[in-house]
PLY file of the C-alpha trace (Angstrom):
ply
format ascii 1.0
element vertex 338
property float x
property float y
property float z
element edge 337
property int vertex1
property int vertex2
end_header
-36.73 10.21 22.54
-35.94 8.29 25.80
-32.56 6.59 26.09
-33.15 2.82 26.62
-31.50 1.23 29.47
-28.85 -0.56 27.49
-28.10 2.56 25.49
-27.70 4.33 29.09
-25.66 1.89 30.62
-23.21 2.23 27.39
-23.22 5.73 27.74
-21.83 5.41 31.27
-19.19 3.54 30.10
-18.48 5.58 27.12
-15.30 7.84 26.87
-16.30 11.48 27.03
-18.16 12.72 23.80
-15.74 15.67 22.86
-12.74 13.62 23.63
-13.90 10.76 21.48
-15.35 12.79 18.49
-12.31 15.93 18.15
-9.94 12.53 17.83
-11.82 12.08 14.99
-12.04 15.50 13.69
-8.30 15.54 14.01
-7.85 12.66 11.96
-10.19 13.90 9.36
-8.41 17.13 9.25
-5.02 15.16 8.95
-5.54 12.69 6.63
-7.51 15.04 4.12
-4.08 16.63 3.20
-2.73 13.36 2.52
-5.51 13.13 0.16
-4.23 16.05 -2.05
-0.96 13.86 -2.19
-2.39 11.23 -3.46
-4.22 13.53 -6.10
-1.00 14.89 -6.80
0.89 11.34 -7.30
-1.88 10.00 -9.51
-1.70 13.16 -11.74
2.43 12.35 -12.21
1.83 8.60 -12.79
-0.43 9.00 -15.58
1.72 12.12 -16.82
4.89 9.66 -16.21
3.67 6.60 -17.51
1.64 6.42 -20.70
2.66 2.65 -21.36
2.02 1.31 -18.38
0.12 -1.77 -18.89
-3.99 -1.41 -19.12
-4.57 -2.96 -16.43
-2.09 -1.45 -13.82
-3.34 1.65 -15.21
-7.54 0.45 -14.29
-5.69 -1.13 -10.67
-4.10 2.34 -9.86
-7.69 3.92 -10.93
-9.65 1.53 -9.08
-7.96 2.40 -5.59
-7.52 5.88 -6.20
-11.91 5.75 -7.09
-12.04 3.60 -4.13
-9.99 6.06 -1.86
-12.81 9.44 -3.08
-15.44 7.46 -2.19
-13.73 7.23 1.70
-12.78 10.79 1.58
-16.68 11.51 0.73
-17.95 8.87 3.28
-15.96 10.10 5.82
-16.72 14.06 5.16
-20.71 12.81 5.36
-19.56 11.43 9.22
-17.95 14.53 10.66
-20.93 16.63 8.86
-23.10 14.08 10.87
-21.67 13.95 14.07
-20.69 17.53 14.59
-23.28 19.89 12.54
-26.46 17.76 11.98
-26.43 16.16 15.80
-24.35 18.19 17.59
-25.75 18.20 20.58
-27.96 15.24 20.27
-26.09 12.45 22.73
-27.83 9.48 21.76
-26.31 9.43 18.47
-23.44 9.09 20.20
-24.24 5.00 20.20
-25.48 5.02 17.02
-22.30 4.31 13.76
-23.46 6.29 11.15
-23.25 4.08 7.65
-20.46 6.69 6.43
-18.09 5.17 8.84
-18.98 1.49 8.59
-18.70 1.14 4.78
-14.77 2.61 4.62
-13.09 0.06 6.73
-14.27 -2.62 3.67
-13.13 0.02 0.89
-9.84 -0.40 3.01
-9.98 -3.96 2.58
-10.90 -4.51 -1.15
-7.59 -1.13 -1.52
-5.40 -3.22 0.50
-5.97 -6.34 -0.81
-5.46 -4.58 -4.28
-2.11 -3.39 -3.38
-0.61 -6.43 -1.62
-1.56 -8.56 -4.58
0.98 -5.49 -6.45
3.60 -5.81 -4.07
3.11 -10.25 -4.24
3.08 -10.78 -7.93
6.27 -8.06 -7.78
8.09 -10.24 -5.00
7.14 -13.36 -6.97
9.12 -11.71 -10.06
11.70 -10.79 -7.70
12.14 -14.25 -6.06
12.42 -16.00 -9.08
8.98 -17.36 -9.20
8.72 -18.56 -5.10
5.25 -19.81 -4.99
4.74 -20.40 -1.44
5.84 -16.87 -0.68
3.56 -15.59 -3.18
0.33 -17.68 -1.85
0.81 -16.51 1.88
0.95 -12.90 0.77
-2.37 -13.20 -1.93
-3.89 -15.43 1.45
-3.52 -12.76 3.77
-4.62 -10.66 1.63
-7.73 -12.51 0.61
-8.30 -13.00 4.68
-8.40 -9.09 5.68
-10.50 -8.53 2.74
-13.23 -11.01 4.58
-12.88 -9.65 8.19
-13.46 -6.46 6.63
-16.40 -7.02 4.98
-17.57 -9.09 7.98
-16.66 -5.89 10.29
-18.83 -3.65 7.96
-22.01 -6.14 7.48
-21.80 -6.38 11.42
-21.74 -2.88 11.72
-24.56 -2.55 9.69
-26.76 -4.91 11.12
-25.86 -3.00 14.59
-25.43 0.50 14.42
-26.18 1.03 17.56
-23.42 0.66 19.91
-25.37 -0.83 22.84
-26.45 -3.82 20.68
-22.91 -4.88 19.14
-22.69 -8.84 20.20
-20.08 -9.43 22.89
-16.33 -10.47 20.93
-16.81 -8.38 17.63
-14.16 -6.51 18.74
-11.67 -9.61 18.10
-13.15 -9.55 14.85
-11.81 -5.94 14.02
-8.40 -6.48 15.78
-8.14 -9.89 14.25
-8.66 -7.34 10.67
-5.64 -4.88 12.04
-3.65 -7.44 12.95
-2.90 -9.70 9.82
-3.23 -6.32 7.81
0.36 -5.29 9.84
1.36 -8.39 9.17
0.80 -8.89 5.85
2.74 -5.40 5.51
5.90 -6.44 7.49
6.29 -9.94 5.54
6.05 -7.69 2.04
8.09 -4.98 3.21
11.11 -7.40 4.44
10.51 -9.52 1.57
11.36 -6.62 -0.72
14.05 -5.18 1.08
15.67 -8.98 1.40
15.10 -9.55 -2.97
16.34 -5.93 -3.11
19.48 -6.59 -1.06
20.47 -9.93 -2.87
21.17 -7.80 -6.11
23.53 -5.94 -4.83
26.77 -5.86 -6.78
30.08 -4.73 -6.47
29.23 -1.12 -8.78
29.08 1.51 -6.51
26.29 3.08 -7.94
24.25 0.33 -8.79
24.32 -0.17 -4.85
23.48 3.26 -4.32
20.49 2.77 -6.30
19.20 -0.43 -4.29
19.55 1.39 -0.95
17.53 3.81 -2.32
14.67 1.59 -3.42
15.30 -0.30 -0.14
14.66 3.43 1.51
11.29 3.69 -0.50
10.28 -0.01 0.52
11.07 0.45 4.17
8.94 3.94 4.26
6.28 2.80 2.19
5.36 -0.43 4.46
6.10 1.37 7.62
3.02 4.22 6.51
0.61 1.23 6.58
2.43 -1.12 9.34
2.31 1.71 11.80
-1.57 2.39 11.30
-2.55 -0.60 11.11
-0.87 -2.06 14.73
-1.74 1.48 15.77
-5.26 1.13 15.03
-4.94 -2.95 16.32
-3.83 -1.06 19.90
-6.34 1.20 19.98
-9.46 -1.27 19.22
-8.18 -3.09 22.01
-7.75 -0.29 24.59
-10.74 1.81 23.74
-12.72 -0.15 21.34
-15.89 2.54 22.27
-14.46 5.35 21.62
-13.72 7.18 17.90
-10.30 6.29 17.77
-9.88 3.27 15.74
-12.51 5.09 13.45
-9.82 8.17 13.13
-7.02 6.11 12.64
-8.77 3.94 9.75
-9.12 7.75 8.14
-5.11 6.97 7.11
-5.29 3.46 6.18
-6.85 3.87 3.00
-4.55 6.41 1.94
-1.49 4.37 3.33
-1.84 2.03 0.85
-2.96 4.45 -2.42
0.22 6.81 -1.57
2.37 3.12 -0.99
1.35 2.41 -4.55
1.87 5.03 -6.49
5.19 6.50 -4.56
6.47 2.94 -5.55
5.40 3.22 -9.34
6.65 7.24 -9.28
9.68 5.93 -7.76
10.70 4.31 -11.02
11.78 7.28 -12.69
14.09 8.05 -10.28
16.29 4.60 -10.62
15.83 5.29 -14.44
17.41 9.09 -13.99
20.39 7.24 -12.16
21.64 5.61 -15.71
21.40 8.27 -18.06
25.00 7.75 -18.12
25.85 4.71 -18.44
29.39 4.87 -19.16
30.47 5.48 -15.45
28.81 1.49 -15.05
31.66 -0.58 -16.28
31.15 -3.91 -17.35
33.64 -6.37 -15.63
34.67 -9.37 -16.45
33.09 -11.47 -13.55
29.75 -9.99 -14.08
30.09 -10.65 -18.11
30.93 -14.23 -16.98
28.49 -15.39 -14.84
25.40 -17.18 -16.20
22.42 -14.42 -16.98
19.06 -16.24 -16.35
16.15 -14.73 -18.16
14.25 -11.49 -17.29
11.58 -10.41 -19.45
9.57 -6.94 -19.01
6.51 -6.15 -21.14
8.93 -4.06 -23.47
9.76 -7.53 -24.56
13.95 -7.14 -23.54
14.95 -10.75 -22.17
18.33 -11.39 -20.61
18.33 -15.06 -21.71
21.14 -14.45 -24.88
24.28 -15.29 -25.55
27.21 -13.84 -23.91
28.82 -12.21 -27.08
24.84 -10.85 -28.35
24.44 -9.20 -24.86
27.76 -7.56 -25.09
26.89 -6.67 -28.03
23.36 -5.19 -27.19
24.99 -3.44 -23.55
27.61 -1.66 -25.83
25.62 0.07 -28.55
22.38 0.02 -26.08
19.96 -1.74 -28.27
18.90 -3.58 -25.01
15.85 -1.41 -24.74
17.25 1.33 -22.46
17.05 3.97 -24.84
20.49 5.87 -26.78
23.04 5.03 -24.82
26.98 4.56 -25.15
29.04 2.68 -23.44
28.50 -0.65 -21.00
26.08 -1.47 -18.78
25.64 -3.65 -16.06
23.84 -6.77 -16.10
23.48 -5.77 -12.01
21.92 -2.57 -13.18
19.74 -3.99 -15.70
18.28 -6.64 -13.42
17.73 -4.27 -10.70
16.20 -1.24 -13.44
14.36 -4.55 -15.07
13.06 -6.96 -12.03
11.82 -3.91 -9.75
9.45 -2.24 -12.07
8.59 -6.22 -13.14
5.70 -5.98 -15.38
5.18 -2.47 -14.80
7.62 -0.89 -18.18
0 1
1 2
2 3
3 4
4 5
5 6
6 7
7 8
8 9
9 10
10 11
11 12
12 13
13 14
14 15
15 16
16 17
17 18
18 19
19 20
20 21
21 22
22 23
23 24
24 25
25 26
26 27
27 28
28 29
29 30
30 31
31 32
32 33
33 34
34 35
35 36
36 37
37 38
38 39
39 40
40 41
41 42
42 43
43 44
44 45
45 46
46 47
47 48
48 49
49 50
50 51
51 52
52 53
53 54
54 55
55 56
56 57
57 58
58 59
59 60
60 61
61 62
62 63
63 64
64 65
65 66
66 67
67 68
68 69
69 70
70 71
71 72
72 73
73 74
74 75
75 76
76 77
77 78
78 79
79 80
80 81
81 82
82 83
83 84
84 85
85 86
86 87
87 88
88 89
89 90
90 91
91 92
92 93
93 94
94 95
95 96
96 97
97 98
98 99
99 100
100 101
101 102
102 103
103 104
104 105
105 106
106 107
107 108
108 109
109 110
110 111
111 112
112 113
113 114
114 115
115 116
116 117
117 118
118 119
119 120
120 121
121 122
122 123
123 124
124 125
125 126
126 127
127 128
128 129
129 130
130 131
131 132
132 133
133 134
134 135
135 136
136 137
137 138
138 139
139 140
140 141
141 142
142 143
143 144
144 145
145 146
146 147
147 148
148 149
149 150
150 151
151 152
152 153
153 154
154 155
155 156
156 157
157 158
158 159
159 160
160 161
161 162
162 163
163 164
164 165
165 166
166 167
167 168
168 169
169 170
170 171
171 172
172 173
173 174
174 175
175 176
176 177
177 178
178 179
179 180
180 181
181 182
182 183
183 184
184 185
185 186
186 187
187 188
188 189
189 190
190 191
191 192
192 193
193 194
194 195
195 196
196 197
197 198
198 199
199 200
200 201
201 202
202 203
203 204
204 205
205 206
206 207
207 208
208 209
209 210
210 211
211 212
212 213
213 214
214 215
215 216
216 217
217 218
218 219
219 220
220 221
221 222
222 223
223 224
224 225
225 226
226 227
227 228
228 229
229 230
230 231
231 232
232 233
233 234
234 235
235 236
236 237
237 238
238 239
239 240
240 241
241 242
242 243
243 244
244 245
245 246
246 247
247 248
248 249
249 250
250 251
251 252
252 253
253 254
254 255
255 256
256 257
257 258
258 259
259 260
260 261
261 262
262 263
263 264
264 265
265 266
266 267
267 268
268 269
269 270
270 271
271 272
272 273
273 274
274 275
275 276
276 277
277 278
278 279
279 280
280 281
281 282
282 283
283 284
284 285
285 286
286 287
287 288
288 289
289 290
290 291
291 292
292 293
293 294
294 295
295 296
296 297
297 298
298 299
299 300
300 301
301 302
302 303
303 304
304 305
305 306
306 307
307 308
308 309
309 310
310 311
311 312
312 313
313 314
314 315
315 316
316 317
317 318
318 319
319 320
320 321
321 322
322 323
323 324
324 325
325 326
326 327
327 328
328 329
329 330
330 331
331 332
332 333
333 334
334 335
335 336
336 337
């Protein structure tokens, strides 16, 4: 069929096909890997966590579902592209549906897990409601641009007809997705650092969750400005399309590494009589901390010594003290998650 003139004139200004489409294939054959680690971290949350709350359980589900569906969408593409019209270059300037729909399966997975990582900063924080409602607003606002990206898409698969400015659209997307990332990620790691006490090991254990935090919201920061640079550069070529290959996955393997990651801190008092309790900590005023395993901190000084001695407080068999430091961290970073 004859190229039309628009179609012709985008096709001179197109990046060259094999440069454009074996970006792609690379990030299809990278990011499928990351895949089976996601399989692999879903299988040892469920096998980890049997009383985990029903709905965490149906949210952890949900964006692992959400995250096959990609990985299916995105194996239709390359089949597409690279065996079905391999050498046919007008498809070149034509989006297949397989890679418009993932970028708003991004968006409904990462508004899914920054709602997570908000309600567990509003625990954290002590209940700070404005912190909490620019997180879930972000959130909300990527989920639109992505659905907006992927109805425009539809409406113009072809290349050639895309109305002038919907790129700004799709960096606009990239762009409060990073930011949305950094605010949670430094969030954390500043609620994190504020319980900090003067146990070693109970600090050892927050720079380890800090270490988790930092790494899990640099995964999606990094894609998503990386993908923001590239839509702006070269926002006709494949490369924004690899790149949203990882994003997806980012934010499923951000998840669950952070729920896995409990089990670890838990591990790190299964002796709890290296934790002394000291005076000051005994003294100071214990505000309440509930967990679904229905342990509060809101007693009285003599019931929680008490509880910390023969370990009644819900920890399991335990001699010796603990912490109040340890049990807040243990308690407010899983949140509702026990």
């Amino acid at each position: 069929m004859p190229l039309a003139p628009r179609q012709l004139s985008f096709l001179a200004t197109m990046s060259p096909p094999h440069t454009t489409l074996g970006a792609m294939l690379i990030g299809f054959m990278v990011s499928t890997p990351i895949y089976g680690i996601t399989c692999l971290q879903l299988y040892q949350y469920f096998s980890r966590y049997p009383k985990d709350t029903i709905w965490l359980k149906v949210a952890v589900a949900s964006v692992w579902l959400l995250e096959t569906c990609t990985q299916c969408m995105t194996s239709h593409a390359m089949y597409y592209y690279l065996i079905l019209h391999e050498s046919n270059v007008a498809e070149l300037s034509t989006i297949v549906w397989s890679l418009l729909v993932p970028p708003l399966i991004n968006g409904i997975e990462g508004a899914i897990v920054q709602t997570f990582f908000a309600w567990r900063i509003y625990i954290m924080s002590d209940k700070n409601v404005l912190l909490f409602s620019v997180i879930c607003s972000l959130a909300v606002a990527q989920l639109g641009l992505s659905f907006a990206v992927t109805i425009q898409g539809l409406r113009f698969p072809n290349s050639a007809e895309t109305p002038t400015g919907s790129e700004q659209v799709v960096s606009a997307c990239f762009a409060i997705v990073a930011a949305t990332d950094i605010i949670i990620t430094l969030s954390l790691c500043y609620y994190l650092h504020i319980r900090k006490s003067g146990h070693e090991r109970t600090n050892g254990i927050v720079k380890k969750l800090v270490v988790i935090t930092i790494n899990n919201g640099i995964f999606t920061s990094v894609v998503a400005l990386a993908a923001f640079v590239t839509n702006l550069a070269a926002p006709t070529t494949m490369w924004t399309f690899a790149l949203c290959f990882f994003l997806g996955k980012a934010y499923t393997n951000s998840l669950l590494s952070s729920l896995n990651s409990r089990t670890t801190s838990r591990h790190e008092f299964e002796n709890p009589a290296d934790i002394p309790l000291t005076s000051s900590s005994m003294g100071r005023k214990l505000r309440t901390v509930t967990s679904n395993s229905g342990f509060s901190l809101s007693r009285g000084k003599d019931k929680e010594r008490d509880e910390f001695a023969t370990g009644s407080a819900g920890l399991g068999n335990t001699t010796g003290y603990y912490s109040p430091e340890a049990l807040f961290i243990t308690r407010e970073v899983e949140t509702f998650t026990s």
